[in-house]
N, C-alpha and C positions, 0 to 999 in steps of 0.2 A: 191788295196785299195786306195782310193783317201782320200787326209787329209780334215778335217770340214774345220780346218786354218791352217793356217802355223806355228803357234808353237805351235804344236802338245806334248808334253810332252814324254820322252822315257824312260824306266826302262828296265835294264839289270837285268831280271829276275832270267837269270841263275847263275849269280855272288852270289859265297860263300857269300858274304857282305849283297847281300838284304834282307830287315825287311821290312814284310808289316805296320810294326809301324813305320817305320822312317819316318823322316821329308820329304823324296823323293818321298814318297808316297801318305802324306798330300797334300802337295805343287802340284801335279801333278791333284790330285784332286780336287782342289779348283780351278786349270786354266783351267780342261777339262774334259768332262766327260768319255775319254779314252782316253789311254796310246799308243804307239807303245812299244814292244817289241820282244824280241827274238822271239818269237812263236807268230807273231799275233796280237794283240792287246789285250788289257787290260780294262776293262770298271769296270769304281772307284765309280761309284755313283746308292747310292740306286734305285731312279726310272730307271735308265737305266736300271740297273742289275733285277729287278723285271720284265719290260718289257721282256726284252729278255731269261730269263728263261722259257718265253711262247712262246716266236718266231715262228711260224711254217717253218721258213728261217733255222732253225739254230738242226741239229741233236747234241748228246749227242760226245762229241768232243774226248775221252777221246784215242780210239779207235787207233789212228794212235801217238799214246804217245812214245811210245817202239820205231817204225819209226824215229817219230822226233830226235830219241837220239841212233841213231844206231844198232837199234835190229832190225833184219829182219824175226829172224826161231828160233827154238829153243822149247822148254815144255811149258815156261810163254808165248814166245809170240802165240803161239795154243791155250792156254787156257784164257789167254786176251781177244784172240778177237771171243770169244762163250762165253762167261760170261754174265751175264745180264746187266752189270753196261754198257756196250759198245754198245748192240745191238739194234736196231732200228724196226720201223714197226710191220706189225704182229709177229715175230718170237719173239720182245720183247713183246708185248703185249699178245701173250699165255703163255709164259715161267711167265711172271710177275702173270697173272692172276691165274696160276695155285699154285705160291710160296705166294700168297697173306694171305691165314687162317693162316701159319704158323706166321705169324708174326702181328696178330690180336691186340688193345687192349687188349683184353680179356688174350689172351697168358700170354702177359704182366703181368697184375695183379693178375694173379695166381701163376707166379714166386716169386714175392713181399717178400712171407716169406722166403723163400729157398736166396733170395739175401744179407733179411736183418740178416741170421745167418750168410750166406761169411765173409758180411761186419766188424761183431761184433769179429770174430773170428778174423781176418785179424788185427780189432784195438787193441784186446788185446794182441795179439803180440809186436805191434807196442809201445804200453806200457808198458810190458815186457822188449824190447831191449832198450829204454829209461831207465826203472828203472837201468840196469845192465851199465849205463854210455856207452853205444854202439852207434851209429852212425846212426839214423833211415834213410833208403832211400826210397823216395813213390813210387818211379818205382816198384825196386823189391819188399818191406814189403808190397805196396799196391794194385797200380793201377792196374798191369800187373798181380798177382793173381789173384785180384777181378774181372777185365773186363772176364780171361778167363775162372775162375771156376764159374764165371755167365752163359758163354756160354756153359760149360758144362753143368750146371745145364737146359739151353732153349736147349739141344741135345740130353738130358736125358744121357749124360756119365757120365763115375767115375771119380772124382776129378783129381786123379792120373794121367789121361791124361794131365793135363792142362799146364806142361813146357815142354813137345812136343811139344803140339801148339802152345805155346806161342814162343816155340825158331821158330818154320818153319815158324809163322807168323811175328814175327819180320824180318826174311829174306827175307818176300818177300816183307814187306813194303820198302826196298830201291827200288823196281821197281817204286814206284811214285817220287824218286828223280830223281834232274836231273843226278845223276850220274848211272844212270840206267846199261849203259855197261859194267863198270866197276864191278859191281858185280851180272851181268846175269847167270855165271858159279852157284854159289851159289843159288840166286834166281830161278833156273831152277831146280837142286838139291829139296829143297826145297819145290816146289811142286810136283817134281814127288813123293817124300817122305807123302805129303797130300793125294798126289792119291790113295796112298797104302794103308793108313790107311784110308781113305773115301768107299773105294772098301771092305775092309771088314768088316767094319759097317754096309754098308749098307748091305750086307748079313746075316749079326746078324742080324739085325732088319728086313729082309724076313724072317727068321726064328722062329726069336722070337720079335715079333712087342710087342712095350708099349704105353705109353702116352707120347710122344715126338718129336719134329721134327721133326727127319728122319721118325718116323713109320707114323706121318701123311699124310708125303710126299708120302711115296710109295701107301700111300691107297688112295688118294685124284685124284681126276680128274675133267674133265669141264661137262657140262649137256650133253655135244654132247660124251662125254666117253673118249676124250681124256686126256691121262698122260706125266708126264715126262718119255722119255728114260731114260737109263742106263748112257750115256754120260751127258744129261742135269743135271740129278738130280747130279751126281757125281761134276761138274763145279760147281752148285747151292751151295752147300755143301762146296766146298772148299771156295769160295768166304765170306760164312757165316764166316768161322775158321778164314780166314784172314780177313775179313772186321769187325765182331763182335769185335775179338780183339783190333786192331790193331786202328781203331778210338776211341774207349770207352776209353784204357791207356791213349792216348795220350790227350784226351778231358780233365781227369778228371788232368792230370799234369796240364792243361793248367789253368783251371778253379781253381786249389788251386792257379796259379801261381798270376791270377788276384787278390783272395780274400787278397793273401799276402800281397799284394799291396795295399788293400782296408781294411784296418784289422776292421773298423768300421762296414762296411757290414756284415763281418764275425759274429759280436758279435750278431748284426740285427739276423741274421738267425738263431745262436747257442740261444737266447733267445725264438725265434718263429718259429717252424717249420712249422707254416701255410706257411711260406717264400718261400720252397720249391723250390718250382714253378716259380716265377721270380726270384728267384736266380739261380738257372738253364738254365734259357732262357737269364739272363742277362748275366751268362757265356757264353754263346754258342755265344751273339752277339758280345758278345767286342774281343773274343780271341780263335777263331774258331779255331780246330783242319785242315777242312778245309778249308784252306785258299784263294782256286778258284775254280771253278766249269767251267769246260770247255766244249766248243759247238765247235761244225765245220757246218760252213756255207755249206747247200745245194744245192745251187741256189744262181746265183747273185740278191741281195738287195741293197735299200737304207734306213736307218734307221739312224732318226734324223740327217739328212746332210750330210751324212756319205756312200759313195759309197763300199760294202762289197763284193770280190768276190769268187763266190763260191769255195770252199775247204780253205777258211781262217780259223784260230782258233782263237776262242773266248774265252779269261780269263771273268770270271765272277768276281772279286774279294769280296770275302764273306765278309773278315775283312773290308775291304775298305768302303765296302755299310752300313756292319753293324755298322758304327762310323759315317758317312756321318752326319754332323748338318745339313743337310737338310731334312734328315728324324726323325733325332733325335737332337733337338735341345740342348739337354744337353746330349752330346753321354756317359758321362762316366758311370761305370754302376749302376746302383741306385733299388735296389730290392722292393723299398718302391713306386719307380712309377708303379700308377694304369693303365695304359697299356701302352703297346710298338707298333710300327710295326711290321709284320711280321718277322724277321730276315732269312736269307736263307742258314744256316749253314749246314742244309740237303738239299740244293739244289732244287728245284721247278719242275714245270709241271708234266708230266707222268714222269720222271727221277728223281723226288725225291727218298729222300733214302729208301729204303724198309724197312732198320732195325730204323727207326727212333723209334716207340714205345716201344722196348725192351729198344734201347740206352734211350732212355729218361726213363722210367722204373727203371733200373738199378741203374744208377748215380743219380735220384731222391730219391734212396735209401741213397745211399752212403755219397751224401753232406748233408745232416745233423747230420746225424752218426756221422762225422769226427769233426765237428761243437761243436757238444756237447761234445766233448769230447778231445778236443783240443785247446788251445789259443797261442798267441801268436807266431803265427808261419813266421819262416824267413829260408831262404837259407843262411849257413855259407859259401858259396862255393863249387866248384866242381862239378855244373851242366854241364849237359850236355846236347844240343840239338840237333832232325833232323835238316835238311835244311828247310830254310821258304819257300819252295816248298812242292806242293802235299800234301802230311800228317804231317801235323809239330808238334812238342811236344817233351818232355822230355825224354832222355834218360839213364840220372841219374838226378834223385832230391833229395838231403841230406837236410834234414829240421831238425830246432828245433824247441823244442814247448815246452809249459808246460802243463799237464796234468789238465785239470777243477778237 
């Protein structure tokens, strides 16, 4: 990799300490439109970052992740790298095309009521252990129910499943830190334990097919006749359990953590729920669950000055671009402005995120809900977060509020 110039900006990415909100990360963006770091480089600025989401230089990076951080073998890393989120070419483009109706608009908005009883249920709890002077946490009373008895609800399972998945998908969300190694033992666990229960659902549902995911899955095929095998649909599936969860929790932490912050907004939205909608997309842009989106260079390139050689990895930085005053001249989040950029929080080209219209779906449910029925809401202490690497969010949030 050859520098544009010589003072090229560096972020030690993998350090416990890094914030992609810190002043390190401003500052670095304002000198350059990419970073050196641990893995690669880092590219901080919206038009970069939209350009090269398109790249035809630049495959979906994510793939040699486990690699970079010492995993070589093992359950996760087998099922890593046959997942869709990693795979490339045709192999990704029929496995995609084939998972595509399950995750329709259309899906989506038939869900809508079944989310918004989760939702109301979940808050009248959450106003219950308020009323009884108890300690409200949004992780557990909220986000981490909701995201997965949402996804039981888009699976067609029984509720009952949902702190199964919610605990195996928690587990194998540390495979996106960088402390990957460190708990592979677990993380490996963890999905052989998916497997198991993915393996005989899916047999329920050869048995006894309904109006749901899986049963669409097994029925669905392309015009030329082909399906998912047994091994694809199985990967497909568990990918759903851990990806459906495990980003929607962590988004909607994230996204109360901004309104916190913002409490004026909050009132905006709890007055008007036409709001919805850019309030949701202004969460998603300021305080992204994902916080890079990573490519690996195919071919050696040059792009904007910038000599790339092939097998380099590419940080996209989501938060970075999504704040950029060059795209956003007033970056902070404002639900009242009549449009935005794009923002790239689900990440772009053919690699965007498959589940983006459930997730948006879901949590368009849910932020108004909370909204209307919530004020004043602050952290006493005792949060707790992932690493501002890979999937970042909340892993305890104790809030208070007062009840509208």
């Amino acid at each position: 990799m050859t520098p544009q110039t010589e003072a090229v900006p560096y972020l030690d990415i993998a350090s416990p300490d890094f914030a992609m909100s810190s002043e390190a990360v401003r500052d670095a963006r304002e000198r350059s439109w990419y970073a050196e770091t641990n893995y690669g480089i880092g590219v901080l600025r919206y038009k970069e970052v939209s350009e090269l989401l398109m790249h035809p230089s630049l495959n979906q990076g994510s793939a040699k992740w486990p690699e970079h951080h010492g995993v070589h073998s093992g359950i996760f890393y087998d099922w890593w790298e046959k997942n869709l989120l990693v795979l490339e070419g045709t192999e990704h483009d029929r496995i995609r095309h084939l998972l595509n109706p399950a995750f329709s608009p259309g899906v989506a908005r038939r869900l809508g009521p079944e989310f918004e009883m989760i939702a109301n249920e979940l808050i009248a709890g959450m106003k219950e252990k308020h009323a009884r002077g108890e300690q409200v946490e949004f992780v557990a009373d909220f986000s981490e129910p909701f995201a997965t008895r949402a996804l039981c609800a888009l699976m067609g399972l029984s509720h009952e499943h949902w702190p199964f998945i919610a605990s195996r998908a928690n587990t194998i969300g540390h495979a996106l830190s960088v402390t990957i190694k460190e708990d592979i033992e677990r993380i490996d666990r963890a999905v052989q334990e998916l497997y198991d229960f993915v393996e005989k659902l899916i047999e329920e549902r050869r048995e006894n097919p309904g109006d749901d995911v899986i049963s669409n899955l097994l029925d669905v095929s392309s015009k030329d006749g082909d399906t998912l095998n047994g091994v694809e649909l199985r990967n497909a599936i568990v990918l759903m359990l851990f990806g459906g969860m495990d980003t929607t929790r962590n988004q909607l932490g994230l996204i109360l953590q901004t309104f916190m912050r913002h409490p004026e907004q909050w009132e905006l939205l709890a007055a008007d729920p036409k709001l919805t909608r850019p309030a949701l997309e202004e969460g998603l842009r300021v305080n992204p669950s994902t916080r890079w989106v990573t490519r690996e260079a195919n071919e050696d390139f040059e792009f904007n000055g910038l000599s790339i050689k092939k097998g380099t990895t590419v940080h996209l930085f989501t938060m970075s671009s999504g704040t950029d005053p060059e795209a956003y001249p007033d970056p902070d989040i404002d639900i009242q402005v009549p449009s935005r950029k794009q923002h790239h929080t689900f990440g772009g080209g053919i690699h965007k995120c498959l589940g983006h219209y459930i997730a948006r779906a879901d949590m368009s449910v849910a932020l108004p809900l909370l909204a209307q029925n919530f004020t004043d809401i602050s952290c006493p202490g005792g949060d707790e977060w992932l690493p501002d690497s890979g999937n970042h969010g909340p892993v305890r949030l104790p809030i208070d509020f007062t009840v509208r």
